[in-house]
Jmol script that loads the backbone (N, CA, C; Angstrom):
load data "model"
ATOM      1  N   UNK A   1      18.901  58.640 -17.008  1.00  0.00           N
ATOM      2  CA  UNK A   1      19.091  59.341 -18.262  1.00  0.00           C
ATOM      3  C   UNK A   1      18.380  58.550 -19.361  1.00  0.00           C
ATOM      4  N   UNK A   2      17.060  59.298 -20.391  1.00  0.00           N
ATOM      5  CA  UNK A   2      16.983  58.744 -21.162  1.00  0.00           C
ATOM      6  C   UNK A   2      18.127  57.826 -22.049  1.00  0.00           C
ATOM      7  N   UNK A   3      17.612  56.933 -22.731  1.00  0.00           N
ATOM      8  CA  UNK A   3      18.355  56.289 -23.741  1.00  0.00           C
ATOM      9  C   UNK A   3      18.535  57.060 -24.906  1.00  0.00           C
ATOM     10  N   UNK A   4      17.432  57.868 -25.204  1.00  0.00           N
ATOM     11  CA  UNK A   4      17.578  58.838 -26.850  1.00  0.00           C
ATOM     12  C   UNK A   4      18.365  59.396 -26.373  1.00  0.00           C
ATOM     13  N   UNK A   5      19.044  60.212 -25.228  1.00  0.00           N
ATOM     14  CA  UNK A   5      20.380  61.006 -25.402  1.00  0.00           C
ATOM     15  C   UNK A   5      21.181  60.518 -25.742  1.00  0.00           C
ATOM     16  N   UNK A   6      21.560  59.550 -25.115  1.00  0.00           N
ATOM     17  CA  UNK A   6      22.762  58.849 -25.752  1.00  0.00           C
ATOM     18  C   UNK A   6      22.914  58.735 -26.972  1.00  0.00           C
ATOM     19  N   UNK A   7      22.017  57.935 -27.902  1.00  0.00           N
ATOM     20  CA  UNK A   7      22.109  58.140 -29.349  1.00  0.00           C
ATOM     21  C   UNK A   7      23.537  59.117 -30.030  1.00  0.00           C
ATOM     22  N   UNK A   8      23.257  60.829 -29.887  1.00  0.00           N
ATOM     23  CA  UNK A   8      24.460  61.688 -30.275  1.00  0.00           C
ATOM     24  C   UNK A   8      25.614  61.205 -29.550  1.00  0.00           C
ATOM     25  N   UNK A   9      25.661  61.102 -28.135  1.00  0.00           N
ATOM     26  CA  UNK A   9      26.844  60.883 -27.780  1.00  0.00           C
ATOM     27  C   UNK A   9      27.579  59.438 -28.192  1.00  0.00           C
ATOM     28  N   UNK A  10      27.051  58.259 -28.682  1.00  0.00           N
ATOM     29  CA  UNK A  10      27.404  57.310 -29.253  1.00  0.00           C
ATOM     30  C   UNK A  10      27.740  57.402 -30.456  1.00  0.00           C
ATOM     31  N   UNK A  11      27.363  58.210 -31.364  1.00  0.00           N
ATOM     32  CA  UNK A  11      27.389  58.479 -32.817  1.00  0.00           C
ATOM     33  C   UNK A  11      28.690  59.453 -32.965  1.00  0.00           C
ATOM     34  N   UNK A  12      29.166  60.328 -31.852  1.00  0.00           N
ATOM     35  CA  UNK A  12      30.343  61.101 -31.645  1.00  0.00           C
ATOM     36  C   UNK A  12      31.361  60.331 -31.269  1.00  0.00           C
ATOM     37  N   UNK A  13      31.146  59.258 -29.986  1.00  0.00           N
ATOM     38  CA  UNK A  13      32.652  58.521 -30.067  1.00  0.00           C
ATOM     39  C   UNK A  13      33.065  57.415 -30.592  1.00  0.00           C
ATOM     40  N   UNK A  14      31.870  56.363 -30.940  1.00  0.00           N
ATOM     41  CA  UNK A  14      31.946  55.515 -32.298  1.00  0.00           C
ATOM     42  C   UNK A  14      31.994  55.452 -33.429  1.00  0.00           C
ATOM     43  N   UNK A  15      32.042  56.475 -33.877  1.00  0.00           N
ATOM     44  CA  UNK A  15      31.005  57.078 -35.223  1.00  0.00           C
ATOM     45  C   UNK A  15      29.730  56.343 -35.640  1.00  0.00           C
ATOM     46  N   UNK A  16      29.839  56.198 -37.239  1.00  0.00           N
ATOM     47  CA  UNK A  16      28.954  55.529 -37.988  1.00  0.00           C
ATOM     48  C   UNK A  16      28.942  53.672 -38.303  1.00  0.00           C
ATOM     49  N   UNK A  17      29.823  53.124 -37.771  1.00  0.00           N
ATOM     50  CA  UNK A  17      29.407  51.844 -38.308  1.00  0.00           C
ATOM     51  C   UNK A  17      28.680  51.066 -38.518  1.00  0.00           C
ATOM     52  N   UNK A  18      28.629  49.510 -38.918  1.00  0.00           N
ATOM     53  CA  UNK A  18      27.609  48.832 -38.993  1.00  0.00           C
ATOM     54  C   UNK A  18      27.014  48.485 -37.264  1.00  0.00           C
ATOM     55  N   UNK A  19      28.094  48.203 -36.236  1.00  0.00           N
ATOM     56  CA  UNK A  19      28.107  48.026 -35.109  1.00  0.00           C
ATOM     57  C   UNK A  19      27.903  48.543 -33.964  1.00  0.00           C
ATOM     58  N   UNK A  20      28.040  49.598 -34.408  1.00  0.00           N
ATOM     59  CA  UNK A  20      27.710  51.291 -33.440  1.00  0.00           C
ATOM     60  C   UNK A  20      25.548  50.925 -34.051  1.00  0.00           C
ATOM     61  N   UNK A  21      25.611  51.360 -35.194  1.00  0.00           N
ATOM     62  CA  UNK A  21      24.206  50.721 -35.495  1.00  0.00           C
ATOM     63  C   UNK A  21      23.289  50.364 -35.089  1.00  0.00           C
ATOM     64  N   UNK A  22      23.712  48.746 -35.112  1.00  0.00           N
ATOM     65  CA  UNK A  22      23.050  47.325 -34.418  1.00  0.00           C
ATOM     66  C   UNK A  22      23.494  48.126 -32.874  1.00  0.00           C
ATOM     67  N   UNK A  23      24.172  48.280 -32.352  1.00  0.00           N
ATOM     68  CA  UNK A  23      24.078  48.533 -30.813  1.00  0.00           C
ATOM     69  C   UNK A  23      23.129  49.792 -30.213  1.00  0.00           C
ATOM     70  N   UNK A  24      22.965  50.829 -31.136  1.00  0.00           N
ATOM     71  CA  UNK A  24      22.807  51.977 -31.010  1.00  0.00           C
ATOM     72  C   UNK A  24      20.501  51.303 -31.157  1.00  0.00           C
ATOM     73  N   UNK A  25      20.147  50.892 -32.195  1.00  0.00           N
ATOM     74  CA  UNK A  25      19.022  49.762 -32.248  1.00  0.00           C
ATOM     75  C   UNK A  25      18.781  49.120 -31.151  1.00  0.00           C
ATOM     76  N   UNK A  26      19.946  48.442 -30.786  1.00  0.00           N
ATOM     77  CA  UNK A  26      19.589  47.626 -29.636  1.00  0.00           C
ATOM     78  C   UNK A  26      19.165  48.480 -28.921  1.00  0.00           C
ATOM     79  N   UNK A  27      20.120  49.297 -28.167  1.00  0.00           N
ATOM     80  CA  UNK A  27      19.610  50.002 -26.642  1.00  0.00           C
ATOM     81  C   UNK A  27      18.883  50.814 -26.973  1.00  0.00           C
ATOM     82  N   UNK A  28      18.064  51.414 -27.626  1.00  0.00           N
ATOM     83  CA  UNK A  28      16.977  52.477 -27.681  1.00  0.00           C
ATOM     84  C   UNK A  28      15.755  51.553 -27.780  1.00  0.00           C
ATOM     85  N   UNK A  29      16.011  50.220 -28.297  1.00  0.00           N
ATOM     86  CA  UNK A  29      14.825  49.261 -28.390  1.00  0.00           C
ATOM     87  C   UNK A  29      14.700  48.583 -27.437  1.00  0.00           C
ATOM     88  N   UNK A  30      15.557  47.711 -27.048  1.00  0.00           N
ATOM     89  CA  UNK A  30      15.417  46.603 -25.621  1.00  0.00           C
ATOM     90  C   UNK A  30      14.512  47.320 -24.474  1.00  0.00           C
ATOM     91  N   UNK A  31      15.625  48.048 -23.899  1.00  0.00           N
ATOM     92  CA  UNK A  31      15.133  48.775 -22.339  1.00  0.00           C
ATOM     93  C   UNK A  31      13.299  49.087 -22.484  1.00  0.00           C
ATOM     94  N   UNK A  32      13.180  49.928 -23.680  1.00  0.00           N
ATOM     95  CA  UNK A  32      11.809  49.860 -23.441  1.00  0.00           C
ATOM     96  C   UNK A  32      10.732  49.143 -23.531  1.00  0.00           C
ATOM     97  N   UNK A  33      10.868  47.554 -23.716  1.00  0.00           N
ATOM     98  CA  UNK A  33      10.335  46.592 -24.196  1.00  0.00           C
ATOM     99  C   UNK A  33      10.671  46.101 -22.699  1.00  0.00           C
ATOM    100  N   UNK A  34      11.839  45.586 -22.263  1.00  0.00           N
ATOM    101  CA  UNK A  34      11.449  44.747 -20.775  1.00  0.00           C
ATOM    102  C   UNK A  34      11.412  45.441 -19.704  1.00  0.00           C
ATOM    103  N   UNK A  35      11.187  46.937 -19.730  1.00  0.00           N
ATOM    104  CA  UNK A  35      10.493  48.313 -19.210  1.00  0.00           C
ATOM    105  C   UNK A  35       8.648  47.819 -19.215  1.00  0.00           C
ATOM    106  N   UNK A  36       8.319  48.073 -20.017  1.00  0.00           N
ATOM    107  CA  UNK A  36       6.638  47.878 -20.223  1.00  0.00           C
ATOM    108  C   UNK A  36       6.431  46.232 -20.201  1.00  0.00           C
ATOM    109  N   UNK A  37       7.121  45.509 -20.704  1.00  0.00           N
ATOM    110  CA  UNK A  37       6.603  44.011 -19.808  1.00  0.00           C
ATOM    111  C   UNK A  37       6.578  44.004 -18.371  1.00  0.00           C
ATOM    112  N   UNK A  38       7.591  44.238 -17.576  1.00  0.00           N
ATOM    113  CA  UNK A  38       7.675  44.426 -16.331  1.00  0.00           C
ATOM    114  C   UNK A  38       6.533  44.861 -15.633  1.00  0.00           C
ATOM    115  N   UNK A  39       6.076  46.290 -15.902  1.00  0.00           N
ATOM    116  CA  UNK A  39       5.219  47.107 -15.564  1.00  0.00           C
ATOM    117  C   UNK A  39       3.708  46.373 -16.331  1.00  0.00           C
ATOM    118  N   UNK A  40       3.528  45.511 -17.427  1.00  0.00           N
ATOM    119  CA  UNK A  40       2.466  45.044 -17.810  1.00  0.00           C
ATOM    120  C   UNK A  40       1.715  43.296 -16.688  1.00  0.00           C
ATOM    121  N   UNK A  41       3.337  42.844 -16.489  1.00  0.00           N
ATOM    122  CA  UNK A  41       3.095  41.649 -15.768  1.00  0.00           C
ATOM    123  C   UNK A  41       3.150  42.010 -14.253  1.00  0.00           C
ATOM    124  N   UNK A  42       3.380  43.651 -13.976  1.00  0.00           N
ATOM    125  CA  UNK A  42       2.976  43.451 -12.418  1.00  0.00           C
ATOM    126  C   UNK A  42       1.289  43.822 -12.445  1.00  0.00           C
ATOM    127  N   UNK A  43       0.966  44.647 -13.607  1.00  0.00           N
ATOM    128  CA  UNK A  43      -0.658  44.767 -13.441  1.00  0.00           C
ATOM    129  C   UNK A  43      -1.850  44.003 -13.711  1.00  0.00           C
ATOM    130  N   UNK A  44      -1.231  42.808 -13.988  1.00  0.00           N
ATOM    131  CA  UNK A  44      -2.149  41.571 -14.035  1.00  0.00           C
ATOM    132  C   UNK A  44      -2.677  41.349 -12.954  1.00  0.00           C
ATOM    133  N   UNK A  45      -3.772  41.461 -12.832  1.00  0.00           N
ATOM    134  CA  UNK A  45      -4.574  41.095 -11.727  1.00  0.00           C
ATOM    135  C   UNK A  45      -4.337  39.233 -10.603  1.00  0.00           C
ATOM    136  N   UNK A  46      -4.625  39.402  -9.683  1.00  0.00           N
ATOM    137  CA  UNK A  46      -4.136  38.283  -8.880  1.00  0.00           C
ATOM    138  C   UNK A  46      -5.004  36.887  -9.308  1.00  0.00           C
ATOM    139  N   UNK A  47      -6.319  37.432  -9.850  1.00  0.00           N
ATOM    140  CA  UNK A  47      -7.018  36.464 -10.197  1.00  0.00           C
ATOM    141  C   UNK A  47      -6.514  36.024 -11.504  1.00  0.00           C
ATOM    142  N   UNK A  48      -6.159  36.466 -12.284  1.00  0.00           N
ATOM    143  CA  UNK A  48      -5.249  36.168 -13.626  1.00  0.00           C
ATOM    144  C   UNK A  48      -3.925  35.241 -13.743  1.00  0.00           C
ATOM    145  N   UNK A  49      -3.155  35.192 -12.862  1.00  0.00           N
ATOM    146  CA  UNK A  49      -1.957  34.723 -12.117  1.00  0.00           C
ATOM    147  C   UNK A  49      -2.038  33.187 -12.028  1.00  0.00           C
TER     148      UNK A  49
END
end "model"
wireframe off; spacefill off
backbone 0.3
color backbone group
C-alpha cells in the first residue's frame, strides 16, 4: 500500500497535531529515500564497488 494513502487515514484517527505531523512527514518521506538508495547502490556497477 502506498504511503500517500495513509496520509487521510492518519489525519482521521489522530487528527491534527504537532505529532501526527512530524510522523505523518516522516513516513511519506523516509521510505522513499532508503527505497531509491537501495535500488541506486544495487546499480552501481561492480567495477565501481
Amino acid at each position: 500500500m502506498p504511503t500517500v494513502v495513509l496520509v487521510p487515514l492518519v489525519i482521521i484517527w489522530l487528527g491534527l497535531e504537532f505529532q501526527v505531523k512530524f510522523f505523518l512527514t516522516w513516513l511519506v518521506s523516509v521510505f522513499p529515500v532508503i527505497i531509491n538508495t537501495r535500488i541506486g547502490v544495487a546499480n552501481v556497477p561492480a567495477a565501481r564497488r
